[in-house]
Each structure stands twice: as structure tokens, then as C-alpha cells.
N, C-alpha and C positions, 0 to 999 in steps of 0.2 A: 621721407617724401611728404611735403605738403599735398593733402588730396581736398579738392570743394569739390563734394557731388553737387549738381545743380537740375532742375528741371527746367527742360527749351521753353517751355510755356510763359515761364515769367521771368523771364531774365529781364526782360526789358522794360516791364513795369515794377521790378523788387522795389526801387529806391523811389515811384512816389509812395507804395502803399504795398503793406504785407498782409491788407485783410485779406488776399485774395488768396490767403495761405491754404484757407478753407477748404478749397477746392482736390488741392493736389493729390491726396490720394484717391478722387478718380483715376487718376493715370495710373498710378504704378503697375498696375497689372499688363500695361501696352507696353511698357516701355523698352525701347533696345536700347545697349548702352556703349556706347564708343569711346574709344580710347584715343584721344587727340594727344599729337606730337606734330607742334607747329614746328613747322618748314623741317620735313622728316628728312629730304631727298635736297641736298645742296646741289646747287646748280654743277655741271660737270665742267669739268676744265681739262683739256687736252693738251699735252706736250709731245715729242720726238719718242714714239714707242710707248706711250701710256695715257693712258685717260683717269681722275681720279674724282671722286663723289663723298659726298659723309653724308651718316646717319646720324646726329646726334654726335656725340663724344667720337665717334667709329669712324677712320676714312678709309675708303674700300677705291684701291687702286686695281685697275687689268692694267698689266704691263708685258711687252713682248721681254723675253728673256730665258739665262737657263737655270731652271730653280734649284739646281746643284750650288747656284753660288747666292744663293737666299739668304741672309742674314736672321728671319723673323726667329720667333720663339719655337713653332715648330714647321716645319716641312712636312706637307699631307704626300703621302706614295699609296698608288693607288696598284694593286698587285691578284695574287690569286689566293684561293683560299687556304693553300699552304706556303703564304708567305715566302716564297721564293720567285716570284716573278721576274726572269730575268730578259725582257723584250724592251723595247720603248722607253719611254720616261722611267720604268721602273728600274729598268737595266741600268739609267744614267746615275741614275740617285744610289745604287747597292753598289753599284762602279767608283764611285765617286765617296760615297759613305765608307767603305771598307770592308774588309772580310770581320772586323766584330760586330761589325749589326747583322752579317748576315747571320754569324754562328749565333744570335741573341734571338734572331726570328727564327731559326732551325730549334732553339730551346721552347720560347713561347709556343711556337705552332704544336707543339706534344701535348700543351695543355688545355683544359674545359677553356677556350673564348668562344667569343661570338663572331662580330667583323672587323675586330679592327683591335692591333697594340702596340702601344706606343714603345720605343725604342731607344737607347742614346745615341746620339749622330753622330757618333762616329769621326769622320776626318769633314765635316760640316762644320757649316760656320753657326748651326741652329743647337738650341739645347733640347729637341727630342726630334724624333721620326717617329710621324703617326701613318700607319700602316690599315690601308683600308681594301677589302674586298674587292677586285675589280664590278663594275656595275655601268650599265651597256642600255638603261632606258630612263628618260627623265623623272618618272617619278621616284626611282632608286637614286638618281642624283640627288636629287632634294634633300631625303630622307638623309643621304650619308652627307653632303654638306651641314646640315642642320645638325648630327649626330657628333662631328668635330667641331662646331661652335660652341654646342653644349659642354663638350670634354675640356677643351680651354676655358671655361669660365668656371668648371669642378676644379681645375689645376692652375686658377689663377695666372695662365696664361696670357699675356697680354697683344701678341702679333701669331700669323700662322699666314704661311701661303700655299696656295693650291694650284696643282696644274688643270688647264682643263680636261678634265672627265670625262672619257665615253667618246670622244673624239677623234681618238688611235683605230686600235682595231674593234672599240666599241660600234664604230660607222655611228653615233648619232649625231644628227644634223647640227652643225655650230649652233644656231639660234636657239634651236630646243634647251640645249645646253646651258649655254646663258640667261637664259628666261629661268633655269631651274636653281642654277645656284645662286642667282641675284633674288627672285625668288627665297631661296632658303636664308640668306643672308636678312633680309629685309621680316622674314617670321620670326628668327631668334636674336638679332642685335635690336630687335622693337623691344623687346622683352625687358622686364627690367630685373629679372632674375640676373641677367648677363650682364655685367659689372664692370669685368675686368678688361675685355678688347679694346684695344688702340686702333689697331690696324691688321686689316684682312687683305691680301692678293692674293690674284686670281694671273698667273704666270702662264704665259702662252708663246710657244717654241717655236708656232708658224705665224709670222706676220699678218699674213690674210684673214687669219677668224679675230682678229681685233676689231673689225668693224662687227663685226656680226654681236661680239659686248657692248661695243658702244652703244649700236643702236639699242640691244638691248635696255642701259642704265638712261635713255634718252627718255625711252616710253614710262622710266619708273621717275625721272626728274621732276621737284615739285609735286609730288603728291604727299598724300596723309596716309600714313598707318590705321587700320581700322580692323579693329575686334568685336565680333559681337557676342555674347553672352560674357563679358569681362568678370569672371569673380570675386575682383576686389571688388567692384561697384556694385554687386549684386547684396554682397554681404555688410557696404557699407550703408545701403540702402535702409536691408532690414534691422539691424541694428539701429538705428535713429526712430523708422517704425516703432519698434519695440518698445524704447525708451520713451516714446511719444515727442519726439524733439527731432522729427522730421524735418521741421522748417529753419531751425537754429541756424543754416552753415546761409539763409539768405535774410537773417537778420539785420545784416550792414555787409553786404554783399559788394559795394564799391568800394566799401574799407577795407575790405579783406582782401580782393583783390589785389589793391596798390599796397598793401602790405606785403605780398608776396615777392614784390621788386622794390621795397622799401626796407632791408630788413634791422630790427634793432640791434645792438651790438649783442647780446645773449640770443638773439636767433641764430641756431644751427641748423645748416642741409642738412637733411636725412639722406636714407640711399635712394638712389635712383640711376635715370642714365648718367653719367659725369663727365663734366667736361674737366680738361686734365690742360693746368698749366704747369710746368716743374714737379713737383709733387703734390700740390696742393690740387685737392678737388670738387668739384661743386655742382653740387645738383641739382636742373630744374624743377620746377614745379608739375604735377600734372591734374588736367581736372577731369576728371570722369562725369559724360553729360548726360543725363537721364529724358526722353522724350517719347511723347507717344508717335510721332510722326517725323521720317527723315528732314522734311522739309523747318520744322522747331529745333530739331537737333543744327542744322546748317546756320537758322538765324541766330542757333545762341552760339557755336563756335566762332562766325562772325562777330559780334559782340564781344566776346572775349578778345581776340585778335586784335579790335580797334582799340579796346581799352589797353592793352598790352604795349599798342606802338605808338598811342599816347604817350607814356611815360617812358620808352625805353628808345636808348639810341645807342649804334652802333660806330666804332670808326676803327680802322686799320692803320700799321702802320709796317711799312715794309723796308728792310732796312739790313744790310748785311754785318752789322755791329751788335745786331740781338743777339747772334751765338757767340758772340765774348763777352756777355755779360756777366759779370762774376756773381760768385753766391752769394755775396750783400746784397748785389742789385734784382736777387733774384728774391734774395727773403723780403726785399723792401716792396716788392709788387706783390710776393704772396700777402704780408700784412696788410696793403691796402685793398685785397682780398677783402680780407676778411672785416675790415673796419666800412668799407662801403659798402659791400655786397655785388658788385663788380664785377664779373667775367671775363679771366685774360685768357686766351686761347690763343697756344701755339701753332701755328702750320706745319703740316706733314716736313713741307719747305726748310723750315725751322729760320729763316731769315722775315718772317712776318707773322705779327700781332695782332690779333683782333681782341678789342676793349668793348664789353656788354654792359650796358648796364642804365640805369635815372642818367639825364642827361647833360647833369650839374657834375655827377660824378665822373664821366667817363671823360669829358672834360679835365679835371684835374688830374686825373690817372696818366691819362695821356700826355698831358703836358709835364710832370714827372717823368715820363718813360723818357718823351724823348730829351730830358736833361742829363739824364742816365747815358744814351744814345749819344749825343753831344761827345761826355766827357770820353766815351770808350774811345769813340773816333777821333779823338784828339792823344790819347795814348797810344791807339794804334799807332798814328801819322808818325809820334815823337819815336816811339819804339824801331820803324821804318827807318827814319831818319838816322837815329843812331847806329841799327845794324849797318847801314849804306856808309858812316863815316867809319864804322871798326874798319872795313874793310881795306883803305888807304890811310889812315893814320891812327897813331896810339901813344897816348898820352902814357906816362909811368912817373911816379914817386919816389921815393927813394927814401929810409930811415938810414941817421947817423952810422957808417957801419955794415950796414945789412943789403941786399941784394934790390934789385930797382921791381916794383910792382907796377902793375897795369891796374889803370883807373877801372871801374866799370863800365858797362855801355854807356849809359845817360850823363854820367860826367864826363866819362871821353868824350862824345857830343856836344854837350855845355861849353867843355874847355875848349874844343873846334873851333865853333862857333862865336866864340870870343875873342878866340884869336882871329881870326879872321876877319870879325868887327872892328877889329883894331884898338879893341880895349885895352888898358892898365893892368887892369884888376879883374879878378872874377875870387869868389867865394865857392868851396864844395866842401863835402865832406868827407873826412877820413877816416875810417876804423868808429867814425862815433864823436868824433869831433871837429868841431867847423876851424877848418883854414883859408887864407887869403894868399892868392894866387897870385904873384909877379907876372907878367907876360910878356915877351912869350917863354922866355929861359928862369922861371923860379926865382927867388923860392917861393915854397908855401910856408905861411907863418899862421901858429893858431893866438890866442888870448894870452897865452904866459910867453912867450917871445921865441916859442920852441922852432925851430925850421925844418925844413925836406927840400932835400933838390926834387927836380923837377927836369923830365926832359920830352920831347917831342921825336915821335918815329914817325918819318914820311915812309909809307910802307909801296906806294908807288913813284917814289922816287926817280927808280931806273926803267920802268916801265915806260914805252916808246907809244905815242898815237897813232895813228895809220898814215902813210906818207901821205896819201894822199886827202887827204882832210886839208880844206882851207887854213889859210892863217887866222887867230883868232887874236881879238883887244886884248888885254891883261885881264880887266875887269870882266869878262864876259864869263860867264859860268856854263851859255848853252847859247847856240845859234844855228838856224836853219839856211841851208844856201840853194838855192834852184841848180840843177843838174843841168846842161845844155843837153838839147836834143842832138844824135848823130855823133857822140860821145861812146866811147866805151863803155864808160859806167852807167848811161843814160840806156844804152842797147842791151845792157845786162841784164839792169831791173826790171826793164819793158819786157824784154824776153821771158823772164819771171812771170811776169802777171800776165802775159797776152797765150802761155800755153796751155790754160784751161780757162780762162776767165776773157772775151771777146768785147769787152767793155771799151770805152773812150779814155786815155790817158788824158787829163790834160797838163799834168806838171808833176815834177819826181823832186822833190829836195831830197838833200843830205842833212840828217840830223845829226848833228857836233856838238855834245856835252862830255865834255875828258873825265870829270868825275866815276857818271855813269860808267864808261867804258872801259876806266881803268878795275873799275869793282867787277864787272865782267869778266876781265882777263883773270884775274886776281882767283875769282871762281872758279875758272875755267882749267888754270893752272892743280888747284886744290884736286877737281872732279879729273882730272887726266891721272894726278895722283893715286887716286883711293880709286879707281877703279881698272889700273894698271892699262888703260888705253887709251887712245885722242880721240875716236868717235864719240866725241860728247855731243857736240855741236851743230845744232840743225839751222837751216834758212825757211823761217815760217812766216805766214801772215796771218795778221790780224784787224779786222774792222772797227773804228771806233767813231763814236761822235763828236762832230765839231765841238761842245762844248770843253771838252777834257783833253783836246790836243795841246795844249801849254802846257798844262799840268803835268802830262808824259814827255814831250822835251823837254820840262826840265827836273822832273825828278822819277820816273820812268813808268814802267808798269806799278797799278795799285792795284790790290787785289781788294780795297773797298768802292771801288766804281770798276771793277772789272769782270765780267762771268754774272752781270744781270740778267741776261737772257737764257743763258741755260747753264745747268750745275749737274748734268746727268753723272758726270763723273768727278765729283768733288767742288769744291769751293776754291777754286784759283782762277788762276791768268789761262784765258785758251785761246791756243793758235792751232790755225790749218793749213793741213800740207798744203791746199789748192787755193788758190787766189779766188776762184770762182763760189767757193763756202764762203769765205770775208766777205763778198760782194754784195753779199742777201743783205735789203734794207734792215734786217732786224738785226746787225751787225753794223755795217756800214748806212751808219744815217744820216739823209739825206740833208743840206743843209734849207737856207732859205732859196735859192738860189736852185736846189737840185741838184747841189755838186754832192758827192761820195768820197769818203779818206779810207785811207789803208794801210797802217805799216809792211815793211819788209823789215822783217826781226832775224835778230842773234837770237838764238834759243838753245840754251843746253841743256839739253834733255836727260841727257848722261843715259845710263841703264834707266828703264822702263818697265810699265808692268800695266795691266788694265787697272783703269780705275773704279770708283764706285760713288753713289750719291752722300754727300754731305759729308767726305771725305775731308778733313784739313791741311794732314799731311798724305807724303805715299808713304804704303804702306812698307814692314820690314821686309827685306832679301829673304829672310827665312826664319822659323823657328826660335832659331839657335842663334841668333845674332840680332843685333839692336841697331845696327848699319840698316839705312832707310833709301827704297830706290829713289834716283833723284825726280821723277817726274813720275805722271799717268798717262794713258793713252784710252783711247775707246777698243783698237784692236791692234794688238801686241805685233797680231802675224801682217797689218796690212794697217798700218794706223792712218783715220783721216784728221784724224788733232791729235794734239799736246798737249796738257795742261798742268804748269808750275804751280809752285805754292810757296816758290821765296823770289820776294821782287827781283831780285838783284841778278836772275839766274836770264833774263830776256832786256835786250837792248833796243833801241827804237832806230834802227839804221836808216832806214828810206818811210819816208812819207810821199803817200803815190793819192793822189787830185784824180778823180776821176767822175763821168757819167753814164 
């Protein structure tokens, strides 16, 4: 930790003149001393059943949910004093955990504790259960929140969530509640003992007392941590005292400063709070301010501040390519870490970047990141593309003699693609070495004159489009055709969207790309397979904005411009059963004009299962098998969306015009 003790009294004259050094121990006998942690309480940001805030490195999220299916490092259960609590929240968690935690708390409770033992979880998806005393009045809240902050940072725990407390058959009032553990959270994540916390919830089983957090985290947003009688500043006080070099730390006090966000390539953070990008982590500075009177302590924390945001600029970058960024591109941002002295911070999100730092730096960093950004999202696309062509055609090789092999994906792609540009020639590589490709029937020939046949599998061949699909050019690869009103098919999809959602239709196309649709069936035939049924197939919608309608008739759902607005249950493509969820401008955005878009989607959802945040894939059938359900859902037993995570699995059938 870089520490400048400073006195209010002369901060603002140090840099013309340090005779006035003279004076200062008058004061020290006055002085209180406070411990500044600028911008302690980030602004709060609210979503669909959570509100979330940070202190410093720490984001402290209240989220409605069941803390049975918690992920953190530990799950807080809050029980009786012989650890058998089987009521409430305690019940759900020993129900849920299993009968070896119970027999684990039936062992511990036999012996010398005090309130609270930690446990292994059992059939949890957490690595402990911490086991706490039930406690039924705010200031025993505090105490035992404060009590499990301290325990994760003795066991280098880094996440933990808590139900709320005292709230069951405790009867204390929601708000006292909150006020106590936000409260306790804000005395030991200040601390800089506490090291290791990422993230704290605070999980809440009844909808209704999340306002009564909120409000709570409102009244703490934007404030300053404050300590008085601070021990490190008292002892560093006298020390200097002692040594008679009281004055030394404001000898070039604006140099020292912009040193502290300057720093040279052999300056290392010390410990402190840390902000954590990948592994790398980095810790602010703190000053401890020495003053006889609140109102010198206030102008010189001001002073600090201003000089602070002089030199220092901030910018974000939000971007659903950051969680593919590979370990190169992760060690290349750690390095410039460490060469600028820079601050990358990840979002709880994990899809956005914030860059700290001198304003020349953060600049270059940035501009790096998103080169980095760029290239992902460019192999995303290619990667995209190539699975979409495996699916209808497959290029294969052949050695003199030997059985016909399949190219990989990205050359099967390449060779596609070229043939279908109507080129000669194409170049790939085989086994390690570069051949030149006849097209479209081979051979491949390398440098020494060696050959391989070469042939081409149209894999939708005999696969049929929908009778009723207009006719299309040769050359057309996708085309949209307007529905007539007073149509069957027009009465269909209106029927669809006008029985939850009351809006104005003004025009229904049919989107016709054979590509898409035959990768679809193709899917669909695979998922009927492997799951021994035909229930794969649902009719969903989805909102989208005018800008990115081309781009989905012609090469379909992305799931890099897709699930911007919300990702409660993973990182894909989400559709709703009800036309009237699509319909929300945060969905369906509005154009210039005020007109609204909306697909009517193919969607095969195949087997399902609920899903969870920051989710990529869904998760395995079970245990014991490596077979993945094909989709997510928010509720298994009553789902209001869907949401994929391979393009090719949702078709764009109707485009519906509306206001």
C-alpha cells in the first residue's frame, strides 16, 4: 500500500512554501484521522430480480432467488444452536445439501464451537456451508454478517451468499435487516485486512423485500468510508514524530502524488483493496488525512480528488467478444498492466471493460483491446459460418488407395465458398502440407506433383423447402416476400401475435433463405434422433432492431448482437413464448418512424432445463454423461423464454411490422 499521511491545514499551500512546516505540530494533538476511499459506493444498477453496487474490488449484488442453487464459494444457513435446523430456508439448504452435511453438523455440534461451522456442500454447487446461529435482532445481524466476511478472508474465500436473516420466523422488519448487513458489509469489505472477496449476495426468496434493499443500498450510494481513531495513521504519525521527519512525506507533495498514478516500471502495488482483472491484481493507493478540524480534513480530501481527476481518465468498453478472449489476449492486457500501471476491470457482466488509468495510457490500452475485440469477432463470424456450411455440404480428400477423409471445418468453408465463387483454383492444407485444388471435382496437387481426389457431398441434396415458399432467382441466396392479408398464412401468424400482445400489425413477410432452413431441418432430424422424440420444435418470438434485420435474413440468429439486454440465464439467442415480452421497446426497437419488428421463429429447444447467468453452453443431462440439454429456459415447469447457444438451432420464419 502506498500510504501519504498529510495535514488539512497545508495541503494547499505545500507547493509555494514548506516554511510553514514550522507550525504543524500545534495540531497533532487535535487531530482525527480518516480513512478516504474515493467513490466507496458505485452507483447501483438494477435489472429483472437484482440490484447490484461495488465497494472497491467487491460487487455486492441482492438478487431474488433459491440460494440452494448458489454457485458462490460458500452458502451462509442460518440454523439453531444444535445445528439441525430443519424449518425455512434452513430446511431447503439440509434438503437440498444432503444427509452428509447433516450427519457432518450432527458430528461438529458434539464439539467445543461457538456460532457458526463451516461444512462441505454436500449435493451444492458451493465448496463449504457455513452454518450460523439463528439471530432475530439487528444488531446480532451485523455482528454475524461481519463474523462470515471475516471467515472468508481467513480461508481465502473469494464469493459467499446469504439469505436474508431474521426475516422468517425471526419477524425483523425488512429494512432493519438491510440496513444491518449492508451495514456490516460496508465495516469489513472497507477494511483492508479483507483481501480476498469478489463478490457477496445477499439472496432473497420473497420478491417484495427487495425493495426494502434497494432502498437500503440507495441511502449508502456515493458515500465515503469513514474511520476514526485509524491505527495505521496514528502510528504512522508518530513514527515520523519521532524520527523528527514529520514533514518529509510534503516535501514535493504534487510530485508524489502524480507519482502514485504514474508509476515507474520497478514500482510494485503493495496489498490493499484490489481490483482483479484475470489474475492479475492491483491495488489502489490510500491517504490517511491528518486535521484538527472536519472542515481542513474536507478541503484537503477535495484537493486530493481534483488533483486525482486531473490526471486520471476512465473509459469502458462493452462488448460480447470479451469472454472469448483467449489466454494470449488476456496475458497481453495483463502485461500492459503492468508496463502502464493501468487498471482493467472486469464486470460482474463479464461482457464489459473498464480501463483506469493517465489519460495517454488508457487511450492506448483501449485501442489495443479493441484490436484484440475486432480479430475475436471476426473468428467468431468465420467459425459461425463454417459450422452453418458443415451442415449441408462436406468436402473429402482422398489418398492414393485409402478411404476418403473430411476436410475440417474452415477448409470445408474456404472450399464452399470458392466454389461457389466460381473459382479455378483454391489452395488448403493437408496433413501439413499446402495443395492446390481443381474445382469443383479435383484434384488436389502439392509441390512435387503428388495428387488426391477430391469430391463434394451435398448433404441437403434431397431435402425438400416448404411447398409453400415462393419461387426464388437462382442467384438469390435469401429473399423476404409480404404475406397478403385475409390469407391463411397471414391469419395464422396474426392469430399468433394478436393473443397476448394487442398491438397494430402493419405487415407480415415470409423470410425465404433455403440455406438457413435446410441447416435447421438437418438439426432437427439429428435432435429427433438423440433424444428418441419429435417434440423438439417450438414457435417462438423474438424482438429485434431495425439495424440487424438483414443481417438475420441472411445469415440468421447471432449470438454476437443477440441477448444485449438481458443474459439472466446464460449468453445466447432468447425467445418468448408470448409475443407481448418481444413487444417491450427494450426488445423490439423502435425505428425512426416508430414502427416495431418481431420475428416468428423455428426454435428447437429439444430437452430443456433452467438456466443460469453467464452460462455459454447448457448444461450436462446428468452426472454421468457428457450429452448437453439442447437449450435453457427461465422455468422448466411453466417457461416464459428459451434460450439457444448454437445459431443454427432458430430460423427467422415471419417478420411481423408493427406499432
Amino acid at each position: 500500500m502506498s500510504l501519504v499521511c498529510v495535514h488539512a491545514s497545508f495541503l494547499r499551500v505545500v507547493e509555494v512554501s514548506i516554511e510553514l512546516k514550522a507550525y504543524l505540530p500545534l495540531f497533532i494533538s487535535f487531530y482525527t484521522t480518516y480513512f478516504l476511499l474515493l467513490g466507496l459506493f458505485s452507483k447501483v444498477t438494477s435489472s429483472s430480480g437484482m440490484h447490484e453496487t461495488k465497494m472497491g474490488g467487491v460487487v455486492i449484488q441482492v438478487v431474488t432467488g433459491d440460494i440452494t442453487k448458489e454457485t458462490t464459494d460458500v452458502i451462509v444457513n442460518s440454523t439453531n444452536n444444535t445445528f439441525n435446523l430443519k424449518t425455512g430456508v434452513s430446511k431447503a439448504i439440509l434438503d437440498a445439501a444432503g444427509p452428509t452435511v447433516e450427519a457432518e453438523c450432527q458430528q461438529l455440534s458434539a464439539q467445543p464451537i461457538k456460532d457458526m461451522i463451516l461444512t462441505e456442500p454436500g449435493n451444492l454447487q458451493s465448496k463449504r456451508i457455513l452454518h450460523l446461529v439463528g439471530i432475530s435482532d439487528p444488531q446480532n445481524i451485523q455482528e454475524c454478517v461481519k463474523g462470515a466476511l471475516k471467515m472468508c478472508a481467513r480461508k481465502d474465500f473469494k464469493s459467499i451468499s446469504f439469505p436474508a436473516f431474521g426475516t422468517g420466523q425471526g419477524n425483523v422488519q425488512v429494512s432493519q435487516v438491510a440496513d444491518a448487513m449492508l451495514d456490516a458489509l460496508v465495516e469489513v469489505v472497507s477494511k483492508k485486512s479483507v483481501n480476498t472477496l469478489r463478490l457477496v449476495r445477499i439472496v432473497i426468496f420473497q420478491t417484495a423485500m427487495l425493495t426494502e434493499f434497494y432502498n437500503s443500498m440507495l441511502k449508502k450510494e456515493g458515500t465515503d468510508a469513514q474511520e476514526e481513531d485509524d491505527t495505521d495513521a496514528q502510528e504512522a504519525v508518530t513514527d515520523l514524530q519521532e524520527q523528527g521527519s514529520l514533514f518529509k512525506p510534503f516535501e514535493n507533495i504534487g510530485t508524489k502524488i502524480k507519482s502514485l498514478f504514474i508509476r515507474s516500471k520497478d514500482d510494485k502495488p503493495q496489498n490493499h483493496e484490489r481490483f482483479v482483472f484475470m489474475n492479475k491484481e492491483v491495488d489502489p493507493t490510500c491517504f490517511h488525512i491528518c486535521g484538527d478540524s472536519q472542515a481542513k480534513v474536507d478541503e484537503a480530501k477535495q484537493w486530493v480528488k481534483d488533483l486525482i481527476l486531473k490526471e486520471q481518465n476512465s473509459t469502458s468498453i462493452t462488448d460480447n467478444a470479451i469472454i472469448n478472449l483467449s489466454n494470449s489476449d488476456r496475458q497481453r492486457i495483463s502485461n500492459m498492466i503492468n508496463t502502464m500501471g493501468v487498471r482493467v476491470e472486469q464486470e460482474s457482466s463479464k461482457d464489459k471493460l473498464t480501463i483506469v488509468g493517465i489519460t495517454k495510457d488508457v487511450l492506448k490500452v483501449t485501442t489495443e483491446i479493441q484490436k484484440m475485440l475486432h480479430r475475436v469477432r471476426s473468428e467468431e463470424e468465420l467459425n459461425r459460418s463454417a459450422e452453418l456450411a458443415s451442415t449441408v455440404v462436406e468436402w473429402q480428400y482422398q489418398h492414393q488407395g485409402g478411404q476418403y477423409q473430411s476436410f475440417d471445418l474452415i477448409h470445408n468453408f474456404h472450399l464452399e465458398q470458392a466454389n461457389e465463387s466460381k473459382k479455378q483454383h483454391v489452395k488448403v492444407t493437408i496433413q501439413g502440407l499446402m495443395y492446390k485444388v481443381t474445382l469443383p471435382n479435383g484434384p488436389a496437387t502439392d509441390s512435387h506433383g503428388n495428387s488426391l481426389d477430391i469430391r463434394r457431398i451435398d448433404k441437403a441434396a434431397h431435402d425438400s423447402l416448404p411447398q409453400y415458399w415462393d419461387a426464388m432467382p437462382d442467384n438469390s441466396l435469401c429473399q423476404s416476400f409480404p404475406i397478403q392479408p385475409a390469407t391463411s398464412e397471414h391469419d395464422e401468424v396474426l392469430g399468433l401475435f394478436l393473443s397476448t400482445c394487442q398491438n397494430t400489425v402493419l405487415k407480415i413477410e415470409r423470410i425465404q433463405n433455403p440455406s438457413l432452413w435446410r441447416s435447421l431441418q438437418i438439426k432437427k432430424q439429428e435432435m429427433d434422433s438423440k433424444n428418441g422424440h419429435q417434440n423438439n420444435e417450438k414457435r417462438l418470438f423474438h424482438g429485434t432492431c431495425p439495424l440487424i434485420i438483414d443481417k438475420i435474413n441472411a445469415n440468421g440468429f447471432n449470438r454476437s448482437y443477440a441477448g444485449k439486454n438481458a443474459a439472466a440465464y446464460g449468453n445466447g439467442t432468447y425467445f418468448a413464448v408470448e409475443a407481448s415480452y418481444s413487444a417491450d421497446d427494450t426488445y423490439s426497437v423502435p425505428d425512426s418512424q416508430g414502427q416495431k419488428h418481431m420475428y416468428l421463429c423455428h426454435v428447437l429447444t429439444g430437452d430443456f432445463t433452467e438456466g443460469q447467468q453467464d452460462m455459454i453452453v447448457p448444461p450436462a443431462k446428468s452426472k454421468s454423461t457428457t450429452q448437453l440439454y439442447d437449450s435453457v429456459t427461465d422455468d422448466p415447469t411453466a417457461p416464459s423464454m428459451f434460450i439457444v447457444f448454437n445459431d443454427i438451432q432458430a430460423y427467422p420464419a415471419y417478420l411481423i411490422t408493427f406499432i
